[in-house]
C-alpha positions as CSV (number, residue, x, y, z in Angstrom):
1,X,156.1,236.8,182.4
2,X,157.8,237.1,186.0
3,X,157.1,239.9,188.0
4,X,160.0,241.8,189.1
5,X,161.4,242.5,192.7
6,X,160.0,245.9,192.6
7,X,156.7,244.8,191.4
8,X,156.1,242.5,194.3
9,X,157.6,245.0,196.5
10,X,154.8,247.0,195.3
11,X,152.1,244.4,196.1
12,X,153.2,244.2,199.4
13,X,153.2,248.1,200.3
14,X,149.5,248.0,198.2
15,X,148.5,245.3,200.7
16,X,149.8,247.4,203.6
17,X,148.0,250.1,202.4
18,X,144.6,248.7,202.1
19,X,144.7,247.6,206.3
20,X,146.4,244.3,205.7
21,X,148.1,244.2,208.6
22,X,148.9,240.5,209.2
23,X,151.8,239.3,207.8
24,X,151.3,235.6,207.2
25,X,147.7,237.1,205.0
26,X,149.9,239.4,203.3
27,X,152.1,236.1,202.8
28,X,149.4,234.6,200.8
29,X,148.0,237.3,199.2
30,X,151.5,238.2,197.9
31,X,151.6,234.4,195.9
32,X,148.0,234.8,194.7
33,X,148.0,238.6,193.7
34,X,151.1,238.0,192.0
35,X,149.8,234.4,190.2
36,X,147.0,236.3,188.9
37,X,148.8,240.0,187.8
38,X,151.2,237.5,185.9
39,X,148.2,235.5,183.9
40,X,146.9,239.1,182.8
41,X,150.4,240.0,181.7
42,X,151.0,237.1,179.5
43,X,147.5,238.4,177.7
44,X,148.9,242.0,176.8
45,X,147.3,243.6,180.4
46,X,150.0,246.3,181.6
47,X,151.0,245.8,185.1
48,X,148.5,248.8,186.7
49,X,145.9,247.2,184.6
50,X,146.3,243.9,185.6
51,X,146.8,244.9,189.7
52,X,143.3,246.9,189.2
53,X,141.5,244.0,187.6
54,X,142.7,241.7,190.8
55,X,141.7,244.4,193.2
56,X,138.0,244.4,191.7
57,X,138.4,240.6,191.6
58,X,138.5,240.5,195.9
59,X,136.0,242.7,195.7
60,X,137.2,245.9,196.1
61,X,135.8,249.0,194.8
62,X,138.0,251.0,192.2
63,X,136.5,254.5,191.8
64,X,137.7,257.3,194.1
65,X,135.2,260.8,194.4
66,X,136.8,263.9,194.9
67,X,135.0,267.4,194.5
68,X,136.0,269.1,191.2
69,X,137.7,272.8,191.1
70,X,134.5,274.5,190.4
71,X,133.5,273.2,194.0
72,X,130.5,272.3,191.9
73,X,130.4,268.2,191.6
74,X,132.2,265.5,191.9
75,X,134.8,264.0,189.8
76,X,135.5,259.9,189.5
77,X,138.5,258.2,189.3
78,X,140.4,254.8,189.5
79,X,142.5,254.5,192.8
80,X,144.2,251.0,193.9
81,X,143.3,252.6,197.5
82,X,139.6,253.3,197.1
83,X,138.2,250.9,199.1
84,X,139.7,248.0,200.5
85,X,136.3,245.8,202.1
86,X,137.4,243.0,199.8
87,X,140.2,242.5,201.8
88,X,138.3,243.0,205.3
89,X,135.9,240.3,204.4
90,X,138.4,238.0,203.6
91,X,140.9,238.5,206.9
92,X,136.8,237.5,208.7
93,X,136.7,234.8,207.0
94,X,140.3,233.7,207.5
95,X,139.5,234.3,211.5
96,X,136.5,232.4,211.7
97,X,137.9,229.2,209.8
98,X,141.3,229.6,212.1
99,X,139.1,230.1,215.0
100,X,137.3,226.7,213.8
101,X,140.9,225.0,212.9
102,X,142.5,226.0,216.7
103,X,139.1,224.5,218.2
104,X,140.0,221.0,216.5
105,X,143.5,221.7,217.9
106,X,142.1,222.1,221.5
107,X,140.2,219.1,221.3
108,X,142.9,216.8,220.0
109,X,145.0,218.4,222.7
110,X,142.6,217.1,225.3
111,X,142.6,213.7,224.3
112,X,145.9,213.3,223.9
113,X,146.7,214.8,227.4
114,X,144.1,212.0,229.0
115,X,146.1,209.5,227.4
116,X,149.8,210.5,227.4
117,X,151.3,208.9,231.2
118,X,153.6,212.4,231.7
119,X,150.4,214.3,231.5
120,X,148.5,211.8,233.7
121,X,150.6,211.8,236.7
122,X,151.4,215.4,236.4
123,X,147.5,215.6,236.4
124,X,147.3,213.1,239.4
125,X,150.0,215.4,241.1
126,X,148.0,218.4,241.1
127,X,144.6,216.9,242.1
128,X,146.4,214.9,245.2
129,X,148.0,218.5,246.3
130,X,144.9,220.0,245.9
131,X,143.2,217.5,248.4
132,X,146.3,217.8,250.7
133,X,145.8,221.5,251.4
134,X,142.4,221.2,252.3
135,X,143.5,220.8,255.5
136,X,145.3,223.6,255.9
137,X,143.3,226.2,254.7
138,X,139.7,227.2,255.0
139,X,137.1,227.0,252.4
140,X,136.5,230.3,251.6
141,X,140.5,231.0,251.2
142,X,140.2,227.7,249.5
143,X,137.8,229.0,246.9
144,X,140.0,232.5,246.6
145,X,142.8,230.6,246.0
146,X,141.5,228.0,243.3
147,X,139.3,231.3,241.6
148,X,143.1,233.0,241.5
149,X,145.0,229.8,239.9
150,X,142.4,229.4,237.1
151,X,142.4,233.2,236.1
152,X,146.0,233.2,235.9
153,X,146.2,230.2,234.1
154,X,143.6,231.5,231.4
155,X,145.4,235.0,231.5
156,X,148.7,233.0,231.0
157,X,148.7,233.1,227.2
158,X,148.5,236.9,227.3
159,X,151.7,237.2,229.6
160,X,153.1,235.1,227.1
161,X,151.9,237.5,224.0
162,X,153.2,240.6,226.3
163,X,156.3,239.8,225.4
164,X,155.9,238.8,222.0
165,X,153.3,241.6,221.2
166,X,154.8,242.5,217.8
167,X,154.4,239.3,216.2
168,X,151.2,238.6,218.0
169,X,149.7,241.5,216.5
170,X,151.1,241.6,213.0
171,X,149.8,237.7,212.9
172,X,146.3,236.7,212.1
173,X,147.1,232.9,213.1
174,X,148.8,234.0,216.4
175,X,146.1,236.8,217.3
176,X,143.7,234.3,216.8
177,X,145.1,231.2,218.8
178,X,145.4,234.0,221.4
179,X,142.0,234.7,221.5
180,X,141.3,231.1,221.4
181,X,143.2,230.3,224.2
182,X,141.9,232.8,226.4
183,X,138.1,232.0,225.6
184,X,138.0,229.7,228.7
185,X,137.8,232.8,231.5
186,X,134.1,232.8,230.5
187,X,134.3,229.1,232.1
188,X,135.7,230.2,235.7
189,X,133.0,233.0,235.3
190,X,130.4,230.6,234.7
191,X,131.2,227.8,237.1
192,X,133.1,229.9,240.3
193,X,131.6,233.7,240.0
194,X,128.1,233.2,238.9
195,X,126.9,230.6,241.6
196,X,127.8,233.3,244.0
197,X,124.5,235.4,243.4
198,X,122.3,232.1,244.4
199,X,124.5,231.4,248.3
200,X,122.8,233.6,251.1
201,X,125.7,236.1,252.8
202,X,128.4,234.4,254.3
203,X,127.6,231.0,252.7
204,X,130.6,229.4,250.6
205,X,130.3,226.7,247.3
206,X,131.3,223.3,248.9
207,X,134.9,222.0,248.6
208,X,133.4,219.1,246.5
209,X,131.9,221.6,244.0
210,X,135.2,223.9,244.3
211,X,137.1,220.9,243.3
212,X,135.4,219.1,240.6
213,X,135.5,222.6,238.8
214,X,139.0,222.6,238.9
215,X,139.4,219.2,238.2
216,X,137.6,219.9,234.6
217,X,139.1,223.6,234.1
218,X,142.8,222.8,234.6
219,X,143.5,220.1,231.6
220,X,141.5,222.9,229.2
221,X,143.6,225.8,230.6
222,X,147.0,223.9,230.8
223,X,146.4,222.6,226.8
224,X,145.5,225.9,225.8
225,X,149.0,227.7,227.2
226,X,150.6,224.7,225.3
227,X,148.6,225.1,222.3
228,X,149.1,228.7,222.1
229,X,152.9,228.5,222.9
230,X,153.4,225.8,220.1
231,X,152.0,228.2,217.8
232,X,153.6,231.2,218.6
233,X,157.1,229.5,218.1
234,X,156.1,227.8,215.1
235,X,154.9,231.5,213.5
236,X,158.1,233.3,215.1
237,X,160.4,231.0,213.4
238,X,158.7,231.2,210.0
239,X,158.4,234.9,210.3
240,X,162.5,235.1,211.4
241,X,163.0,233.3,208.4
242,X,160.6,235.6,205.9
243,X,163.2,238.3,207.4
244,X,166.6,236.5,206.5
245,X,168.7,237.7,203.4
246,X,166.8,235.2,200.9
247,X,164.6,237.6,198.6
248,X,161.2,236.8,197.7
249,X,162.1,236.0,194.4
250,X,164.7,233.8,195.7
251,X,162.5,231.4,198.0
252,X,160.6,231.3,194.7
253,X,163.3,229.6,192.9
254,X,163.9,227.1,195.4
255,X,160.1,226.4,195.2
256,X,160.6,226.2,191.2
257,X,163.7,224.0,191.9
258,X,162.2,220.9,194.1
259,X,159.3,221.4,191.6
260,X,162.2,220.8,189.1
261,X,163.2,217.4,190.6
262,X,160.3,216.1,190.9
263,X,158.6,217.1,194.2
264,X,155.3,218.1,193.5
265,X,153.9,218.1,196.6
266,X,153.2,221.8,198.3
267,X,153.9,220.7,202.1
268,X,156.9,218.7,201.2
269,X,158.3,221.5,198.8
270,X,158.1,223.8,201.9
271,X,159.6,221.7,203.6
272,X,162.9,221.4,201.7
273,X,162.8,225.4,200.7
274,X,162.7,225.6,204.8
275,X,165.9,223.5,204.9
276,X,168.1,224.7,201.8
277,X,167.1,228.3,203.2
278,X,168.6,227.6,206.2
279,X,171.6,226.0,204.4
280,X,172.0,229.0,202.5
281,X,171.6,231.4,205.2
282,X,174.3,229.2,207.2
283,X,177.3,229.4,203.9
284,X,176.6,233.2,203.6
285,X,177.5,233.6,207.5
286,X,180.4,232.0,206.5
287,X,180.7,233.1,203.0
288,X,178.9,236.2,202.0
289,X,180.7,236.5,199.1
290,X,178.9,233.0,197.9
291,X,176.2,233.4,195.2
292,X,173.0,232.2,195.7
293,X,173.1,229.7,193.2
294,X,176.5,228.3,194.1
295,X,175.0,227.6,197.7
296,X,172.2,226.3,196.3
297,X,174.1,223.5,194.4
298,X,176.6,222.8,197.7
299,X,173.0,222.3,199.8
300,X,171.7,219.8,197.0
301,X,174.6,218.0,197.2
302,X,174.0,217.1,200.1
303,X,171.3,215.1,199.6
304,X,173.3,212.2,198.0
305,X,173.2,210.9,194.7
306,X,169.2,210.4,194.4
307,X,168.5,214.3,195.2
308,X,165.0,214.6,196.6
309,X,164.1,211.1,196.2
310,X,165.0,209.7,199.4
311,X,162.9,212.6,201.2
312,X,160.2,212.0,198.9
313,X,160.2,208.1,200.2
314,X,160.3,208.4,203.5
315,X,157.9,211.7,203.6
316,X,155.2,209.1,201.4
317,X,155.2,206.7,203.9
318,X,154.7,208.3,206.5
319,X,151.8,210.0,204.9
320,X,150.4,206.4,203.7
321,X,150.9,205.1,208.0
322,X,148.3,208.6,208.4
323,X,146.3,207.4,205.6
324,X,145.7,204.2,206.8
325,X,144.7,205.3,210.8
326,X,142.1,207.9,208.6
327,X,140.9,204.7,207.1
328,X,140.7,202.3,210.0
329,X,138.8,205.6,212.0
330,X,136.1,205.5,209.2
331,X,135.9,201.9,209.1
332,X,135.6,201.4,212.6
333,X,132.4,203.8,212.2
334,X,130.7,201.1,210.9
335,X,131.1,199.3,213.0
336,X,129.1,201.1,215.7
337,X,125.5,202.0,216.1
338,X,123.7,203.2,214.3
339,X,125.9,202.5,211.1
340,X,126.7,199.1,212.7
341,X,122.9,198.2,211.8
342,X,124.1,199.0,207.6
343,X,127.0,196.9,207.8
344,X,124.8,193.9,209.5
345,X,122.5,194.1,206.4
346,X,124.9,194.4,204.3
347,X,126.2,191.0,205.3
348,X,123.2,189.3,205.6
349,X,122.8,190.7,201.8
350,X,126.1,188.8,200.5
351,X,125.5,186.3,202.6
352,X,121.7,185.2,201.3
353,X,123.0,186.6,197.7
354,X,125.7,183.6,197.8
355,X,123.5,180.7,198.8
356,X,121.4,181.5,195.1
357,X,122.1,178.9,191.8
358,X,123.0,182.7,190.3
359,X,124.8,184.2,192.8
360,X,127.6,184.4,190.3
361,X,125.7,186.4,187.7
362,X,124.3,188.3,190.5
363,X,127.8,189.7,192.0
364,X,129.2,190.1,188.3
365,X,126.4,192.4,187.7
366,X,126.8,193.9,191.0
367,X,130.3,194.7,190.0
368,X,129.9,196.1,186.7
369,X,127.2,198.7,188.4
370,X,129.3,199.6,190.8
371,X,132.3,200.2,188.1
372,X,129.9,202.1,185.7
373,X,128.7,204.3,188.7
374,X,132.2,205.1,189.7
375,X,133.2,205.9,185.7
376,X,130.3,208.1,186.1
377,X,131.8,210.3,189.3
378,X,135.4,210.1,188.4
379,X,134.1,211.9,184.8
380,X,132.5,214.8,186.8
381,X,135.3,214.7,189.5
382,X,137.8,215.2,186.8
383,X,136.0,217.5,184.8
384,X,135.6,219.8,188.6
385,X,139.8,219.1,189.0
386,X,140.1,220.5,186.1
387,X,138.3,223.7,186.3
388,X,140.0,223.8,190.2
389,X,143.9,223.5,188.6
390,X,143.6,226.9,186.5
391,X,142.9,228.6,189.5
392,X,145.1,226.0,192.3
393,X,148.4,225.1,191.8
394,X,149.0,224.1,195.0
395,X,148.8,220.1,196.3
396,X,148.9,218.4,199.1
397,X,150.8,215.4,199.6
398,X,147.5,213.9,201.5
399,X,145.4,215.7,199.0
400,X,146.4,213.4,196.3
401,X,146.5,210.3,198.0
402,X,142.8,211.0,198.6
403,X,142.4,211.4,194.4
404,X,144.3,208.3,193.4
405,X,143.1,205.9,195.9
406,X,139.4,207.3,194.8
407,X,140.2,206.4,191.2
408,X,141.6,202.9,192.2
409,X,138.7,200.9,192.0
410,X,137.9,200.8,188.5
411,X,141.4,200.3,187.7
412,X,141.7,197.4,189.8
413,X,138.7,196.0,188.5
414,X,139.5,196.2,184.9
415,X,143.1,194.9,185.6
416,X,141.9,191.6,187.4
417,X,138.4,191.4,184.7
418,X,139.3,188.0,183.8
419,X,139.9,187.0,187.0
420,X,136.6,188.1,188.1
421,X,135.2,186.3,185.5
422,X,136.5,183.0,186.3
423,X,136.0,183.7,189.9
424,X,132.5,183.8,188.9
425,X,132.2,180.8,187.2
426,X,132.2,178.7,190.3
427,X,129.2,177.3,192.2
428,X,129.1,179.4,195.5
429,X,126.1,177.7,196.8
430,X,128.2,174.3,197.0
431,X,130.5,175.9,199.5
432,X,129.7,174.8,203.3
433,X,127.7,177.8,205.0
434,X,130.9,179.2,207.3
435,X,132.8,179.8,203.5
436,X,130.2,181.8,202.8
437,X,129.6,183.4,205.9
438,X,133.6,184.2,205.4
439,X,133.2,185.2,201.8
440,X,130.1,187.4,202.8
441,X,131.9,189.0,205.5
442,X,134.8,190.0,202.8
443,X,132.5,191.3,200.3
444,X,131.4,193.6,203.3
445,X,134.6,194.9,203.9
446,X,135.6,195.6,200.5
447,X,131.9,196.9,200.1
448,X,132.7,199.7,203.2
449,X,136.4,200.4,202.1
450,X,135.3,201.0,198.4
451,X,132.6,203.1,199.8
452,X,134.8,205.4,202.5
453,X,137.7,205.3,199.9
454,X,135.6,206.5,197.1
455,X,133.0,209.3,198.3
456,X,133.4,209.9,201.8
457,X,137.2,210.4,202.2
458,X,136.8,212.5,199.2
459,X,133.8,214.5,200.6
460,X,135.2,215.3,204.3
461,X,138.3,216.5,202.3
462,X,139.2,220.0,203.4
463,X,138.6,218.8,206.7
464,X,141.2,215.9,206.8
465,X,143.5,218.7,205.2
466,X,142.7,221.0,208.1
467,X,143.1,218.7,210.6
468,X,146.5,217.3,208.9
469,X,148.0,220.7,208.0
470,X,146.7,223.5,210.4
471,X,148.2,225.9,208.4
472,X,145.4,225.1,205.4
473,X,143.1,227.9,206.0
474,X,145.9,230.0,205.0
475,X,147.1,228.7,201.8
């Protein structure tokens, strides 16, 4: 059964209540809380039963102490607000893999700022009017000067937060890219403060020195402000819209409605509950008299006769372009040392295997190995999905094109068998040696993809999530 309004009104205020103070946890806690009280329902569990059963489950503690009336011992009972450590220990956790996420973030920032041309020259600009003023001033206002820039540019993220405090601090995500971004002060400590204690009195760090540290401190300090401004307007505008008219249970019916026509994908569901909500929000500024459901069916309409489809198409494909640069990056792995040394053998393996009278029987067994095997691990895989649905509803777009091109082998194989078969009928080592060299270096190829595609795409997983949808940790 649904919970009501008032009953996740109630999980949120029992959320509040146990120091969950970050709205975007709360967020998520709200949908799993509620996911599980509703299982427990269905069963016969009461609602109070089934919220204390979920509290114990995060690993709270239920029993309250309070002395008796005698004064003379204590009495025991159950109290949704007894302990709320479970909760603590998970807000850690979601810090520390945020922490881990924005670091990713910061790297990727980097790189792309040493290879975007607007960065670069504004880069170039900065250096060249650093050198200019060195003739104007004198090292050690120099060095005052340059120690000011970089601690303003690492404070920079907190004037920003200043005036955003109130979302900064109800936000785990934007408290912690805050953080984040501010981490590099230790650097100007480390690299402009700290050298100090070795000069003699009156001696100044070279203008060399004073320059290459800024040189290396001001793409890291000038990413982070842009990092941390990104975020903050990405998590303003989500939490404007949690505090539009749409209810809770509202949202959740657009969620149950693009589920209805066929988009089963989580991040492109929120997606289009992001844009009829807006939709909505627009014809009830207009018309407040409007029901919800009414508005709903005006914003669907204007998606043209095939509904979702269309956004589904061009949402895949995109997703399958990302795919494929994921591929190519682990590919191209293997193609340096030390894994290049692998993928030489490897060849030299298909290459020597095709020169044999029985290369044929040799590569049909090879095949058939390799097909068993991967029977083997889709078996356990899907026994492990399984298990992982009851307690997961939720799926990623990317997430599944991981799980379907992992089961692709097989079928491929067993849709082309007879081909295979009278592939392998024919006398390889009659072919000239640069066929086979040509041949070999296929096999390879296919050998590596099949590989990458099948357990090591699979493996690396949650981090290819993470570093597709940095919102991950919090889902």
């Amino acid at each position: 059964m649904k919970l009501s309004k008032e009953q996740i009104e109630f999980i949120d205020d029992y959320l509040i209540k146990n120091k969950v103070k970050y709205w975007d946890v709360r967020m998520e806690l709200i949908d799993h809380i509620s996911n599980e009280v509703e299982a427990l329902m269905k069963v016969g569990s009461s609602f109070a039963n089934a919220m204390q059963a979920v509290h114990i489950k995060f690993g709270n503690d239920l029993t309250i102490k309070r002395l008796n009336k005698e004064n003379t011992g204590w009495d025991t009972f159950p109290s949704l607000y007894a302990d709320s450590s479970g909760y603590k220990k998970l807000i850690e956790e979601k810090k520390q893999g945020l922490t881990k996420g924005f670091g990713k973030l910061q790297r990727k920032a980097l790189k792309l700022f040493f290879t975007r041309a607007k960065s670069l020259m504004l880069y170039a600009c900065v250096l060249i009017t650093f050198l200019y003023t060195k003739e104007f001033f004198t090292l050690k206002t120099m060095y005052k000067t340059v120690l000011l820039l970089l601690m303003i540019l690492s404070l920079t993220p907190c004037l920003i937060a200043l005036f955003n405090l109130k979302n900064t601090l109800k936000s785990l995500t934007i408290n912690t890219a805050l953080l984040s971004s501010i981490s590099g002060i230790s650097f100007v400590n480390l690299f402009l403060l700290a050298p100090k204690i070795f000069l003699n009195e009156g001696e100044q760090l070279s203008f060399t020195y004073i320059f290459i540290v800024f040189a290396f401190l001001f793409p890291f300090f000038y990413t982070a402000i842009q990092l941390f401004v990104n975020q903050l307007k990405k998590y303003n505008s989500i939490h404007k819209k949690l505090a539009l008219k749409l209810t809770k249970e509202q949202i959740e019916k657009l969620y149950a409605f693009t589920r209805k026509h066929y988009v089963v994908h989580y991040d492109l569901q929120t997606e289009l509950v992001d844009h009829l909500s807006n939709g909505i929000e627009g014809q009830w500024q207009q018309n407040p008299k409007l029901s919800f459901d009414d508005a709903l069916q005006v914003e669907f309409k204007k998606f043209g006769v095939f509904g979702f489809m269309d956004v589904v198409e061009k949402r895949q494909k995109a997703m399958n372009k990302r795919y494929r640069k994921i591929l190519f990056r682990f590919v191209k792995e293997w193609f340096q040392l030390p894994k290049l040394l692998t993928t030489i053998a490897i060849f030299v393996l298909f290459f020597l295997v095709l020169h044999l009278k029985q290369a044929s029987y040799v590569l049909m067994g090879s095949i058939l190995i390799l097909v068993a095997v991967d029977l083997y691990h889709q078996f356990k895989r899907r026994k492990k999905e399984k298990t992982q649905k009851q307690k997961k509803e939720k799926l990623f777009m990317l997430e599944a094109m991981i799980g379907d091109t992992r089961n692709g082998f097989s079928v491929i194989t067993f849709s082309n068998v007879f081909n295979i078969v009278n592939t392998m009928r024919f006398n390889f080592s009659d072919l000239h040696s640069y066929w086979l060299a040509l041949i070999a270096i296929a096999a390879t190829l296919l050998c590596l993809t099949f590989y990458i595609t099948s357990y090591v795409m699979p493996s690396k997983a949650k981090e290819l999530l993470e570093e597709t949808y940095p919102e991950y940790n919090l889902i």
